[in-house]
C-alpha positions as CSV (number, residue, x, y, z in Angstrom):
1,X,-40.3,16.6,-9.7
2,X,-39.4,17.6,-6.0
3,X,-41.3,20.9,-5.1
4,X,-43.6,21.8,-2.2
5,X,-45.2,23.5,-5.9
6,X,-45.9,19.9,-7.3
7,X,-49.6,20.1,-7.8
8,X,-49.7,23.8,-8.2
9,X,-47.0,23.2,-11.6
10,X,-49.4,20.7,-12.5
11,X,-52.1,22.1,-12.2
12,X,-50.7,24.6,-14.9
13,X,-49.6,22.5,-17.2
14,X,-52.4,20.7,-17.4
15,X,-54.4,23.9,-18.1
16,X,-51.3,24.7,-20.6
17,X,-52.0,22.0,-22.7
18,X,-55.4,22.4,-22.6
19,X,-55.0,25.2,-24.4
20,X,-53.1,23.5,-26.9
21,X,-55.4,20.7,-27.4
22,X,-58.3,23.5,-28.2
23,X,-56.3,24.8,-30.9
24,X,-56.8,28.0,-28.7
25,X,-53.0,28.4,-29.9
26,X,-50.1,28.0,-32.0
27,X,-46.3,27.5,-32.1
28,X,-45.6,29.0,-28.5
29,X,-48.8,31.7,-28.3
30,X,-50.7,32.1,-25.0
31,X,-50.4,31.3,-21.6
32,X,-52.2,29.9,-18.3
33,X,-51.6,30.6,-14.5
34,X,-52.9,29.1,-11.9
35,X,-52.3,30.4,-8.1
36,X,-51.9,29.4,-4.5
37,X,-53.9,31.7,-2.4
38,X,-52.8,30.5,0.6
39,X,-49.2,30.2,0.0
40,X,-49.5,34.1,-2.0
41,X,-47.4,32.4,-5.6
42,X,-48.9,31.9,-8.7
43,X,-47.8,29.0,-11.6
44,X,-47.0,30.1,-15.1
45,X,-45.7,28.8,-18.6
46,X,-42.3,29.8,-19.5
47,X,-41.6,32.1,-22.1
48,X,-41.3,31.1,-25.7
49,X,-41.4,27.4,-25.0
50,X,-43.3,25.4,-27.5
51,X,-46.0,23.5,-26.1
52,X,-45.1,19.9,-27.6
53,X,-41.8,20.0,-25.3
54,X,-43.3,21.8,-22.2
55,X,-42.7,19.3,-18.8
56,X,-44.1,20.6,-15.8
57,X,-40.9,20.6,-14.2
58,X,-40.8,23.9,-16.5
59,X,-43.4,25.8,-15.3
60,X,-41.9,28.7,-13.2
61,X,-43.8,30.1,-9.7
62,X,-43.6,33.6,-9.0
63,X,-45.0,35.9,-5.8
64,X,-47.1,38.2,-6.8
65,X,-44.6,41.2,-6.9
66,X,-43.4,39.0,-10.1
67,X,-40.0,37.7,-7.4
68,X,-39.3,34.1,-9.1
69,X,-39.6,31.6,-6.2
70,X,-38.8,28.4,-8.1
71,X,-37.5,27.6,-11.6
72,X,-34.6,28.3,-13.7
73,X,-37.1,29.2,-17.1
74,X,-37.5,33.1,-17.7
75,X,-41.5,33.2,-17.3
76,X,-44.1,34.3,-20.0
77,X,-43.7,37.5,-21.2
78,X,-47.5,38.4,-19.6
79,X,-46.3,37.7,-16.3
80,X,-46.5,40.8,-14.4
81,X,-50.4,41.1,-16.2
82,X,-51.4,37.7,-14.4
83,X,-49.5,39.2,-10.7
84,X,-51.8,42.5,-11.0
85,X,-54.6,40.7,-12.2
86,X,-54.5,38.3,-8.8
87,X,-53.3,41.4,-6.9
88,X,-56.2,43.4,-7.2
89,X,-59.0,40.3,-8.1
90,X,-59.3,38.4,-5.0
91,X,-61.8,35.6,-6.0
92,X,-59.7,34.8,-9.3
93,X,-58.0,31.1,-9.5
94,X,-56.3,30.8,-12.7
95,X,-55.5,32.9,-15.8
96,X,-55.5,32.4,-19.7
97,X,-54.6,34.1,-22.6
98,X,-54.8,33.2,-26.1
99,X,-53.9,35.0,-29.4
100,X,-57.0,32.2,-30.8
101,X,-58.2,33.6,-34.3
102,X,-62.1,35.3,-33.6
103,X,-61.4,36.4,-30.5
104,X,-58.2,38.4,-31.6
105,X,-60.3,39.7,-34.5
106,X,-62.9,41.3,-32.4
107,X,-59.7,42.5,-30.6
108,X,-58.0,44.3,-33.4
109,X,-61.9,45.8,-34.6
110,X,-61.7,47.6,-30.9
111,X,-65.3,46.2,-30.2
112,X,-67.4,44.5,-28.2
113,X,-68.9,41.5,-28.8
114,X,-72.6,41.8,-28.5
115,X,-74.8,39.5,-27.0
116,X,-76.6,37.7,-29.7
117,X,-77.8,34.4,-28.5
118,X,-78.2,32.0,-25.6
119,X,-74.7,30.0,-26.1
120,X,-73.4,33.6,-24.9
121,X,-76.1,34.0,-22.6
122,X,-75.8,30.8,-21.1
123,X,-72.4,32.2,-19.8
124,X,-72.6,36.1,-19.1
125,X,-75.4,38.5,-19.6
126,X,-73.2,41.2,-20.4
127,X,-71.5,42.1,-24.2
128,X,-68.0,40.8,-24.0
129,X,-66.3,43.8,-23.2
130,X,-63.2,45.4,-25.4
131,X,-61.0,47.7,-23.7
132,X,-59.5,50.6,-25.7
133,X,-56.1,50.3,-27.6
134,X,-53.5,51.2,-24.2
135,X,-52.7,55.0,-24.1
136,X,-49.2,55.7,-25.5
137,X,-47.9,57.0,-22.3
138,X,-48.7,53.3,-20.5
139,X,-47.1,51.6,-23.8
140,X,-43.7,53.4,-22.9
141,X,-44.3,52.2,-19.4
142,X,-44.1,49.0,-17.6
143,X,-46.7,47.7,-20.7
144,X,-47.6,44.2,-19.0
145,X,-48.2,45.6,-16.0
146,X,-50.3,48.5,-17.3
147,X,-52.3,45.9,-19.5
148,X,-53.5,44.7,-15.9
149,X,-53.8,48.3,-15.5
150,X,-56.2,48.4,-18.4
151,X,-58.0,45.8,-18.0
152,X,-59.1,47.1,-14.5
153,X,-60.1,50.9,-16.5
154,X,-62.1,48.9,-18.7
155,X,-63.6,47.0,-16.3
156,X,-64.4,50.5,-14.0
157,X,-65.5,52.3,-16.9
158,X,-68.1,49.6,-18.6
159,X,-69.3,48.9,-14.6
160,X,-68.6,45.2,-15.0
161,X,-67.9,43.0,-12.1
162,X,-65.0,40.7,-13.0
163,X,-66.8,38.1,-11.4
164,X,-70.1,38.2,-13.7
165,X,-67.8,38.6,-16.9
166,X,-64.8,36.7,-16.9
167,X,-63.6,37.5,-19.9
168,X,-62.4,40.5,-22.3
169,X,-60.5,41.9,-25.4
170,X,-57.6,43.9,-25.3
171,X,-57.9,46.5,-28.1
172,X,-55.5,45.6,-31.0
173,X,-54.1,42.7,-29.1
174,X,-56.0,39.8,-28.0
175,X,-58.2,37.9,-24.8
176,X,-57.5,37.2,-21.3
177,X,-60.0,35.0,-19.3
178,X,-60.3,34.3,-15.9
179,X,-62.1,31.6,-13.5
180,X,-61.8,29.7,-10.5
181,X,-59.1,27.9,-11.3
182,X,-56.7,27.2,-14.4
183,X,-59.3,24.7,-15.6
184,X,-62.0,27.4,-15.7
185,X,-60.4,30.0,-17.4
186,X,-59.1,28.0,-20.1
187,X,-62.6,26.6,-20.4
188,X,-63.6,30.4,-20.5
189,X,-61.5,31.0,-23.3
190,X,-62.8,28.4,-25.7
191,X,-66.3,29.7,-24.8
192,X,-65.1,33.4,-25.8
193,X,-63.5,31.9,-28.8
194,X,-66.5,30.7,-30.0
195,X,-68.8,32.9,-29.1
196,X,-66.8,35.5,-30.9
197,X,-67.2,33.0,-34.2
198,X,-70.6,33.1,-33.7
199,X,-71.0,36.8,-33.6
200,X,-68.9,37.4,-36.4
201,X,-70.9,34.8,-38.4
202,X,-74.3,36.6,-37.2
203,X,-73.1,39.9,-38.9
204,X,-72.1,38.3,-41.9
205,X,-75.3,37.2,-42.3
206,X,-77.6,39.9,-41.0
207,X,-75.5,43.0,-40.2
208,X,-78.2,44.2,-38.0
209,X,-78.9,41.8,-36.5
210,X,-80.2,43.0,-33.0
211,X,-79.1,42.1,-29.5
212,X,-80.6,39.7,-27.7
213,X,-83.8,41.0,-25.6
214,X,-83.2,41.1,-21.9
215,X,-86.2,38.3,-21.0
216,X,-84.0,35.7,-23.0
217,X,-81.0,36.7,-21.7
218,X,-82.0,36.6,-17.9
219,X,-83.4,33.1,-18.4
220,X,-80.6,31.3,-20.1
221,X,-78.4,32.5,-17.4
222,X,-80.4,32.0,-14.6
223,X,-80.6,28.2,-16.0
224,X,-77.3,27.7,-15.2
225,X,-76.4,30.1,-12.8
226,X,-77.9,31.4,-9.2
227,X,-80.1,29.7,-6.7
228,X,-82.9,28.3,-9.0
229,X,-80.5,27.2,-11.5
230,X,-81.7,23.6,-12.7
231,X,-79.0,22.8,-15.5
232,X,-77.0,19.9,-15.4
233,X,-77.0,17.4,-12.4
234,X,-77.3,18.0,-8.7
């Protein structure tokens, strides 16, 4: 493959069939970007090609007014989501998005996942957000680009930062995660996957269960995450 987008295509391919290997999709569901901050492009799966005979000679690169730079592939259908997501999110690296099973039930019930335990706290100390089924007048819009659109309300009206919670439903429709790079957001999205398992599980079995108290919460995070964080290896 002869492109000065070499590493970025493989980069998200990689992250594609990660994806795949999670059985975070099926048949030719999903999609991961990855982007090139310095050169202002971003990666991205083709549309509607299955992921058993993706190459990453396939994977297209687009600008991030959605102009294809290099390949001869139609991109995913999410693109112009992805373009306004890196647009207006500086400090994001890659992209995912899954139609995986849990996650895309919490999406179609319209709500939140609430913070139960420390497998969600060890990742974010917020409920993962669900943002309201998109306003008719945005559907008959430019609808992937007003997802990104949506996304951004949501994230404005719950006062998240997008860097604390990397992650979120769509109402009726499914998850998109985000994280330093292609690697992390697909590794964002397994965590939301089962996490979402996990809360759906917790109701079944006590449906009040309450919400984690904010002591717990604080310190499984702050394990992990933050100056004093002591998890894992230095």
């Amino acid at each position: 493959m002869s492109s000065s987008y070499k590493a970025l295509k493989q980069e998200c391919y990689e992250a594609n069939m990660e994806l795949d290997a999670l059985n975070l999709v099926i048949y030719t569901f999903g999609n991961v970007s990855a982007v090139d901050r310095e050169k202002k492009v971003f990666a991205i799966k083709p549309s509607g090609v299955p992921y058993e005979v993706l190459k990453p000679e396939d994977i297209v690169i687009l600008d991030f007014d959605n102009n294809v730079i290099e390949g001869e592939m139609r991109p995913s259908s999410d693109t112009k989501t992805h373009a306004f997501l890196y647009k207006n999110w500086e400090n994001i690296g890659g992209i995912a998005h899954t139609h995986a099973t849990y996650s895309v039930a919490w999406a179609q019930s319209q709500k939140d996942i609430p913070i139960f335990g420390t497998t969600h706290a060890d990742h974010l100390t917020a409920d993962i957000p669900c943002a309201p089924p998109m306003r008719d007048e945005l559907i008959e819009g430019n609808y992937e680009h007003n997802t990104g659109i949506q996304i951004l309300d949501c994230f404005k009206d719950k006062n998240l930062s997008y860097e604390e919670v990397p992650m979120v439903l769509i109402g009726n429709h499914g998850p998109f995660t985000w994280g330093k790079d292609a690697a992390k957001a697909v590794y964002n999205s397994k965590v939301l996957e089962e996490v979402a398992k996990m809360a759906l599980l917790t109701l079944q079995i006590n449906p009040e269960a309450p919400r984690m108290k904010d002591s717990l919460i604080k310190k499984h995070y702050e394990r992990k995450h933050g100056k004093n964080a002591y998890y894992g290896q230095k």
